[in-house]
Wavefront OBJ file of the C-alpha trace (Angstrom):
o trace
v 52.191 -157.068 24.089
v 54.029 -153.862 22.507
v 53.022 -150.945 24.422
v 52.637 -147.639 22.090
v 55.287 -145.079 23.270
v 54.003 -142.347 20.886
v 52.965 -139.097 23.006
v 49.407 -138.189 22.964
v 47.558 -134.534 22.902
v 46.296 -134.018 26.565
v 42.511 -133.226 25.794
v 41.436 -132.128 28.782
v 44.535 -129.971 29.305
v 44.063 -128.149 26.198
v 40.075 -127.812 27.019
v 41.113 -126.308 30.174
v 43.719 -123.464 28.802
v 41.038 -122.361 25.895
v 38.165 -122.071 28.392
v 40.548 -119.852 30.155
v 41.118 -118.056 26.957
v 37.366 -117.515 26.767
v 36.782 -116.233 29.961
v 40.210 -113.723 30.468
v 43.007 -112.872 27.877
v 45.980 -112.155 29.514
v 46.996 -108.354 29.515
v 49.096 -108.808 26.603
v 46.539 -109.449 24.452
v 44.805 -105.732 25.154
v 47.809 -104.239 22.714
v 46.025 -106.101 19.905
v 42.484 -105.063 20.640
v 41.452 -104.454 16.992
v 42.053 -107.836 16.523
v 39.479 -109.024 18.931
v 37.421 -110.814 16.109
v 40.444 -112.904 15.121
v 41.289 -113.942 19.088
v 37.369 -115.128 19.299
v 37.803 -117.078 15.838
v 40.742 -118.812 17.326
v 39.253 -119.664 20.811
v 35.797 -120.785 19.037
v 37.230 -122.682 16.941
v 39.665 -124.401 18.857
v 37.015 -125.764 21.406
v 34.617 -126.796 18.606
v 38.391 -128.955 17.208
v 38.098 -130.197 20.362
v 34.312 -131.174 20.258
v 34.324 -128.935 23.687
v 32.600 -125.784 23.122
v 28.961 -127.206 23.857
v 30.113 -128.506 26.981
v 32.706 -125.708 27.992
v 30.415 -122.839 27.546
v 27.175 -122.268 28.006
v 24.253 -121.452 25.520
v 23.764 -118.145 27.439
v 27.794 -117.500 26.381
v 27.452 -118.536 23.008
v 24.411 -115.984 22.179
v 26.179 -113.420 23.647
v 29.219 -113.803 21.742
v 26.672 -114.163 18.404
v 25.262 -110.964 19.477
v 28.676 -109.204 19.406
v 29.659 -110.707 16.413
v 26.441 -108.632 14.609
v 27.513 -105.489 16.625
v 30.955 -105.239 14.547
v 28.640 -105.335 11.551
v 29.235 -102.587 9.796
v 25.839 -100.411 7.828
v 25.909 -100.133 4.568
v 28.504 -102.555 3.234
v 27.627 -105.738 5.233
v 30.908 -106.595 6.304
v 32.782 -106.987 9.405
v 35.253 -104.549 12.093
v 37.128 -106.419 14.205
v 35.954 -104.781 17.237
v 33.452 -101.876 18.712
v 35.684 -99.720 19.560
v 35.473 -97.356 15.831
v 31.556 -97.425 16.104
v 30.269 -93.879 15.881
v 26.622 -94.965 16.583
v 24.652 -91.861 15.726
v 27.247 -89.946 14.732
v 28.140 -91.618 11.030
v 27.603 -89.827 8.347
v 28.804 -89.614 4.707
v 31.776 -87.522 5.956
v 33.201 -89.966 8.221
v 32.179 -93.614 7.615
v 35.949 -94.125 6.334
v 36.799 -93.889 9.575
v 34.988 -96.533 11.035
v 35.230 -99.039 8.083
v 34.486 -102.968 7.703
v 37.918 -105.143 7.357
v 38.098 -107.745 4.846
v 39.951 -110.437 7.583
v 38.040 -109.649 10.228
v 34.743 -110.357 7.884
v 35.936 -113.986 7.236
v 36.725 -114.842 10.826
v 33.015 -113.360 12.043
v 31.061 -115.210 9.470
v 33.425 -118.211 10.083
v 32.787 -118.177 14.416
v 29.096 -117.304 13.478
v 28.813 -120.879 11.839
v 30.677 -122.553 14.484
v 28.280 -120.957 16.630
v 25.323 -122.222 15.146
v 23.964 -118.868 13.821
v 22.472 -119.578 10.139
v 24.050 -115.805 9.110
v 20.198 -114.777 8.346
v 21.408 -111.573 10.258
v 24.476 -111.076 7.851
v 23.878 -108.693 4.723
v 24.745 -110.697 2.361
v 23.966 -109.078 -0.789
v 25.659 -105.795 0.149
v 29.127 -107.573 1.546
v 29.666 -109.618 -1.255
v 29.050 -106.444 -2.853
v 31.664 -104.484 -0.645
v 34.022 -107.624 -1.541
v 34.158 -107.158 -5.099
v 34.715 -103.638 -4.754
v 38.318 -104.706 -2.872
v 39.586 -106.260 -5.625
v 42.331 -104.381 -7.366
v 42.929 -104.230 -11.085
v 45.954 -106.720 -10.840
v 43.540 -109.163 -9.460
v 44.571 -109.351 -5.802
v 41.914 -107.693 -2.884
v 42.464 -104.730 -0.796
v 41.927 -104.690 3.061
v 39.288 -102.081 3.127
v 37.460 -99.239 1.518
v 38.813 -95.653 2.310
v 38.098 -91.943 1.512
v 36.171 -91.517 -1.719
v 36.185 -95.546 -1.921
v 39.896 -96.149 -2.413
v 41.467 -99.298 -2.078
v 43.546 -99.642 1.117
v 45.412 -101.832 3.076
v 47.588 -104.555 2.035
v 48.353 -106.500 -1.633
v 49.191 -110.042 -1.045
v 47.508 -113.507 -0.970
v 46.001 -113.229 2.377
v 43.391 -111.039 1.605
v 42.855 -112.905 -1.604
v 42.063 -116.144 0.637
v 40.126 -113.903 3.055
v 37.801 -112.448 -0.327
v 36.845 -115.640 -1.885
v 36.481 -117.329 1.202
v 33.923 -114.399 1.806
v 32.285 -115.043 -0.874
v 31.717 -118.813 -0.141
v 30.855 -118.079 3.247
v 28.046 -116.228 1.961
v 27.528 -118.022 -1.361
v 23.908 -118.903 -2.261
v 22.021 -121.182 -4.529
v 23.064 -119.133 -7.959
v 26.170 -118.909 -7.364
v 27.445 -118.437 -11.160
v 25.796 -115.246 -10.989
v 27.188 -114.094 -7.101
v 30.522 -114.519 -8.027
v 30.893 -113.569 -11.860
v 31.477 -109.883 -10.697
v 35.110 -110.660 -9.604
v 37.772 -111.037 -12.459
v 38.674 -114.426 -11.322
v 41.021 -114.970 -14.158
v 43.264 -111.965 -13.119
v 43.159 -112.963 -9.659
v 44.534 -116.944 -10.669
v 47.315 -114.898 -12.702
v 48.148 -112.954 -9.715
v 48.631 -116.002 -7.406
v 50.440 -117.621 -10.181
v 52.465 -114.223 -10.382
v 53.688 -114.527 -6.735
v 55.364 -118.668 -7.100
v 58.694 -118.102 -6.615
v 61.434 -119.496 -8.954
v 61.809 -122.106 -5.989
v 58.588 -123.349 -6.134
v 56.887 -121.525 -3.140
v 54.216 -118.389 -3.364
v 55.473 -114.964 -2.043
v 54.262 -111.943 -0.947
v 54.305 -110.586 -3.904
v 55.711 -111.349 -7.325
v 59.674 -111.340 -7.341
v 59.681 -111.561 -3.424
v 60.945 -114.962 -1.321
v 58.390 -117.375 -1.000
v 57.028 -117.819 2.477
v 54.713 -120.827 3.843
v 52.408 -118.481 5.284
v 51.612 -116.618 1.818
v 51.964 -119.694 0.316
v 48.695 -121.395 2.210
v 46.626 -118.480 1.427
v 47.969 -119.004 -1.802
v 47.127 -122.239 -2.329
v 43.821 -121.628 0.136
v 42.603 -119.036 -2.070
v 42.780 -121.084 -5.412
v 40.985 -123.941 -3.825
v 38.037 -121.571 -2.746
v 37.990 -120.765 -6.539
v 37.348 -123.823 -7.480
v 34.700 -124.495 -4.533
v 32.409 -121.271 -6.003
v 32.598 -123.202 -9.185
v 29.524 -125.530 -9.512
v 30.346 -128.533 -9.859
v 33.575 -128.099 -6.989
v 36.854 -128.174 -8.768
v 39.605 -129.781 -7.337
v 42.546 -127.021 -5.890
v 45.196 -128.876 -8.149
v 42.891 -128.412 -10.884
v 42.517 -125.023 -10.685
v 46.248 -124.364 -9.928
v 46.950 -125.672 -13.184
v 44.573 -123.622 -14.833
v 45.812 -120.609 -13.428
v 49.468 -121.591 -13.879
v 51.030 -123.097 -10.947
v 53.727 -125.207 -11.113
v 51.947 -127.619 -8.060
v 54.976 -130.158 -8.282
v 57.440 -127.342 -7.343
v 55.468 -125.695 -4.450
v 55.021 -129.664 -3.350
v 58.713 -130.133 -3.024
v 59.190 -126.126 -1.823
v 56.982 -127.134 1.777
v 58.603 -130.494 2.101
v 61.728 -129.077 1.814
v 60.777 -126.836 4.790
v 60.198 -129.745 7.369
v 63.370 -129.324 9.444
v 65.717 -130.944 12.320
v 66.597 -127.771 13.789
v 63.687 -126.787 16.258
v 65.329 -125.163 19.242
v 68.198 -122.965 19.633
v 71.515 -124.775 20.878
v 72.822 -123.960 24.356
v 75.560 -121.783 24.070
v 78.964 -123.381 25.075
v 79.379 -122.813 29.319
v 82.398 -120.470 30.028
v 85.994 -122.449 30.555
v 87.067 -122.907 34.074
v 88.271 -120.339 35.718
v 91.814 -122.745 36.517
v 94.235 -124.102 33.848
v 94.809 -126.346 31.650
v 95.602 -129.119 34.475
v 91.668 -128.772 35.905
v 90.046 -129.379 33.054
v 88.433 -132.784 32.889
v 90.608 -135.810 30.769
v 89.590 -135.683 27.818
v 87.980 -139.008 25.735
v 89.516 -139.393 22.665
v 86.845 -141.797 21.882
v 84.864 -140.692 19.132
v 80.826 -140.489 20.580
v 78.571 -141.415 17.909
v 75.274 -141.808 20.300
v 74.131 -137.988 19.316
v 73.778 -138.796 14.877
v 72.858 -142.363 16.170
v 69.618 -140.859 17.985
v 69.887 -138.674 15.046
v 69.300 -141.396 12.633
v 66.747 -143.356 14.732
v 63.262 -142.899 13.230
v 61.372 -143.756 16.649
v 63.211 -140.388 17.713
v 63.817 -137.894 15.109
v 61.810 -134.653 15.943
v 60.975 -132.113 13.046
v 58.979 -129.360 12.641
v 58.721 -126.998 9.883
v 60.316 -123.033 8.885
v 58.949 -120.636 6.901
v 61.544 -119.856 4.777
v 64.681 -121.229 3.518
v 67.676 -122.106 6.898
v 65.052 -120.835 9.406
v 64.628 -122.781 12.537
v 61.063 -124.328 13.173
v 57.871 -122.518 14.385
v 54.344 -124.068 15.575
v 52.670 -121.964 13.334
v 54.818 -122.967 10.059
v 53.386 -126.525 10.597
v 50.321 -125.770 9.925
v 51.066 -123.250 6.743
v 52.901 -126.023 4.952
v 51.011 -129.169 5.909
v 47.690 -127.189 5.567
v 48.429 -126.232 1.880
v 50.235 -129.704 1.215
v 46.543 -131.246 2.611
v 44.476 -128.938 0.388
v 46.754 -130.507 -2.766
v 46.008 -133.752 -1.143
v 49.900 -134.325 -0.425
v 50.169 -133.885 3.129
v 51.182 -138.189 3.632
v 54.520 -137.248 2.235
v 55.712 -135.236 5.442
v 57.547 -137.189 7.980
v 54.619 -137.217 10.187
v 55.908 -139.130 13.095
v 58.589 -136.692 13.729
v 55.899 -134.009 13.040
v 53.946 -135.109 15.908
v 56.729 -135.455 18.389
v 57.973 -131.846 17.526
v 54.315 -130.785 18.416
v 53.798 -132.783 21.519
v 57.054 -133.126 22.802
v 58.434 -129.948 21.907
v 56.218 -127.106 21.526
v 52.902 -128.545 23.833
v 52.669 -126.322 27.239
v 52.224 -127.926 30.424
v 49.439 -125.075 31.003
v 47.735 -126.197 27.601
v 47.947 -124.897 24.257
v 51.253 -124.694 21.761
v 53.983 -122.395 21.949
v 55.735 -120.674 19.190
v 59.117 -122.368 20.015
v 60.329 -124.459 22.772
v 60.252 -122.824 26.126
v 58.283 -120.345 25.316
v 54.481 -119.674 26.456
v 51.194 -120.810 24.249
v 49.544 -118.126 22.368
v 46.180 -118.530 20.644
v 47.504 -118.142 16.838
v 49.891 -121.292 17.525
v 47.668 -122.965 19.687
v 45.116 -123.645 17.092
v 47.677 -124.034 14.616
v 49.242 -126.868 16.344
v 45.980 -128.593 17.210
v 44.740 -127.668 13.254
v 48.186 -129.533 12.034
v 47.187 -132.802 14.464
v 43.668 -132.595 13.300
v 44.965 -133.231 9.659
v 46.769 -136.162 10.017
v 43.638 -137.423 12.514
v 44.398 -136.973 15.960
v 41.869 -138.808 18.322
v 40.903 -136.074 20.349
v 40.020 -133.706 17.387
v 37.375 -133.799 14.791
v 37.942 -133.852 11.254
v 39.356 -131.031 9.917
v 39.128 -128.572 6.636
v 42.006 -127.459 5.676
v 40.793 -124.434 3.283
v 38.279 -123.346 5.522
v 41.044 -123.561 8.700
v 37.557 -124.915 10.976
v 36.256 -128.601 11.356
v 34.325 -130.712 8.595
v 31.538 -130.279 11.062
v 31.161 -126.509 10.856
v 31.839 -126.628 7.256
v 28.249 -129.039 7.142
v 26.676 -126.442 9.414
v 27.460 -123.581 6.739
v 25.968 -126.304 3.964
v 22.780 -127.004 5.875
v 21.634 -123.617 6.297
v 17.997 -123.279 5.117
v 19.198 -120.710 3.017
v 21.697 -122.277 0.905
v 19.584 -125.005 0.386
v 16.448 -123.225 -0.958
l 1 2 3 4 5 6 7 8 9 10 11 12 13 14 15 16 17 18 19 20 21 22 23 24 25 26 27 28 29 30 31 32 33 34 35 36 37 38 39 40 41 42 43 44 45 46 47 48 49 50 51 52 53 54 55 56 57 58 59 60 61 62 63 64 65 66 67 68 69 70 71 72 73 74 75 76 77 78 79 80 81 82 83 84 85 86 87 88 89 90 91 92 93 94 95 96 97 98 99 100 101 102 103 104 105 106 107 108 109 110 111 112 113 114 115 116 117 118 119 120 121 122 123 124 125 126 127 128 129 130 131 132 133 134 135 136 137 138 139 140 141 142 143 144 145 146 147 148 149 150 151 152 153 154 155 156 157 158 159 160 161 162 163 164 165 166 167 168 169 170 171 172 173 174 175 176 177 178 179 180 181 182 183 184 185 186 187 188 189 190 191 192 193 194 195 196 197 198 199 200 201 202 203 204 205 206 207 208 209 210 211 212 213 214 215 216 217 218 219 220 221 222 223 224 225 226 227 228 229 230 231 232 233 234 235 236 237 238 239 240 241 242 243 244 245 246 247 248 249 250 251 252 253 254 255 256 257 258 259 260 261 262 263 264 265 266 267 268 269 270 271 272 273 274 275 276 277 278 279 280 281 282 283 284 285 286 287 288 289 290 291 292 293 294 295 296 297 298 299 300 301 302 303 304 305 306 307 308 309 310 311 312 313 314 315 316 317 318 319 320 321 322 323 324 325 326 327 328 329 330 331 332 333 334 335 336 337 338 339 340 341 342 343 344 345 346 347 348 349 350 351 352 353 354 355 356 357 358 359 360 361 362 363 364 365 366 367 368 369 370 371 372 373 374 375 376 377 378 379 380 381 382 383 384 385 386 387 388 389 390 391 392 393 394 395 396 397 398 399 400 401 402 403 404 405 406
């Protein structure tokens, strides 16, 4: 009987390093404490991926994480900081709310661990965030990161906070959903994504910048959030074509970035310090055994870059195979070699993914890696959603809520 050599993701092990996660964040992570709402999103949803969080935490833990969730909600415009640490309590007034104002990331990653959660959002203000959402949106379509000083637009201009708007919106969407979302110019914001492709195929920053696989899945994300709001659902390639995008290029763009070179080569050890006569004889023999294990499928590893002759990076899996997934493409990757980069290469012996070989796990790669396995169906994972970037399951939670079905 053939026994199946093909490495498997350690469950347990990874169960193990995210409770840890949940319980103490190693001092690093205090640098980064305005991003506190994105480090619970990753931990949350990384044991629910793992069908663990019911059993790893307790119901006490999970209500007081909900309750801290609604504490970052910001008065007024509904949506989300990404910690406590700007609340002025008492203090707030119409001179200084701008200082203490509701980010449009952080918003989709607290409504998102909210539904992992089990919360049904019937705390959320829903009517004045999508209202605060709408107000983001710039005249060349994209979204802003916040509202400033006399209710200017600030923060960033690129497709992530697109993705992070719509999906917002569909977080939040109710019944009449036609009227909820026909306050944002969706036509100028499918002319802005279509703005960014690159002449390579890939989605950019910005228009006339080099693509990159991280700006292209929000991209791609925010297009196929589009086209859920839309009643009936639209299919992303649909939608891409309406606004534009050449889908065939940006297909062949993130292929293109699944690459052999995942770890830096040692560099060549000093000579001896004798001459010529100590060195070792040399073979003239011509070794073939590296390209032969080169060539074998059973052993090629391959991750994926970011950009064009970039070396490969846990999170860049997930980028390109998440957007190739949303466009229903993702069988084309080499996914054998995929799976060996992630489990032979990048996996930690402590749990969780690293960023590169040799390096330690983090939480953004972490669930990146375990997101990319949960694509292609890993055993250990539930099914995932690639434009949400949670499981199927959640997304069913968010569906059943007795408010979106009244």
């Amino acid at each position: 009987m053939e026994v199946d050599s093909r490495p498997r993701l350690d469950r347990e092990r990874h169960i193990k390093y995210w409770k840890r996660c949940a319980q103490l964040l190693p001092e690093p992570y205090s640098a980064g404490e305005a991003s506190r709402m994105s480090f619970g999103f990753f931990i949350v949803a990384a044991l629910d991926l793992l069908d663990a969080l019911d059993t790893a935490t307790t119901a006490k833990e999970r209500k007081g994480w909900i309750d801290w969730i609604y504490s970052c909600q910001v008065p007024f415009t509904g949506g989300f900081r990404g910690f406590t640490g700007t609340m002025l309590g008492g203090m707030r007034s119409l001179h200084n709310w701008h200082w203490d104002p509701a980010n449009l990331p952080n918003t989709y990653f607290a409504l998102a661990t909210l539904i992992m959660l089990g919360d049904d959002l019937s705390r959320v203000r829903r009517e004045e965030c999508m209202k605060w959402v709408r107000c983001l949106q710039r005249k060349n379509g994209s979204f802003g990161e916040y509202l400033g000083e006399d209710d200017e637009i600030e923060g960033g201009d690129d497709p992530r906070l697109c993705m992070c708007a719509v999906g917002t919106l569909k977080l939040l969407q109710g019944p009449d959903s036609d009227i909820e979302t026909s306050a944002i110019d969706q036509v100028r914001l499918q002319e802005y994504i279509s703005n960014c492709q690159s002449h390579d195929g890939g989605i950019a920053q910005q228009p006339l910048l080099e693509a990159h696989s991280g700006l292209n899945y929000c991209g791609i994300a925010t297009l196929s959030f589009l086209g859920l709001l839309q009643k009936p659902p639209t299919p992303a390639h649909e939608v891409a074509r309406q606004a534009g995008v050449d889908t065939a290029g940006c297909t062949r763009w993130m292929l293109d970035r699944q690459t052999t070179w995942v770890e830096e080569e040692d560099e060549d050890e000093d000579e001896d310090e004798g001459g010529v006569d100590d060195a070792e004889p040399k073979n003239d023999s011509l070794d073939m055994s590296a390209m032969q294990e080169q060539l074998d499928p059973q052993k090629v590893i391959a991750g994926f870059c970011g950009r064009c002759g970039k070396m490969a990076d846990t999170c860049y899996c997930f980028w390109n195979v998440g957007a190739l997934a949303i466009l229903q493409q993702h069988e084309l990757v080499e996914i054998e070699a995929l799976r060996r980069y992630l489990l032979e290469k990048v996996a930690h012996l402590i749990g969780g993914f690293a960023k590169a070989p040799g390096e330690l796990p983090d939480l953004l790669h972490s669930y990146l890696g375990l997101a990319t396995l949960a694509i292609y169906g890993e055993p250990a994972l539930k099914d995932f959603d690639p434009t949400f970037c949670f499981s199927k399951e959640a997304v069913e939670k968010l569906n059943n809520v007795a408010w979106r079905r009244s």
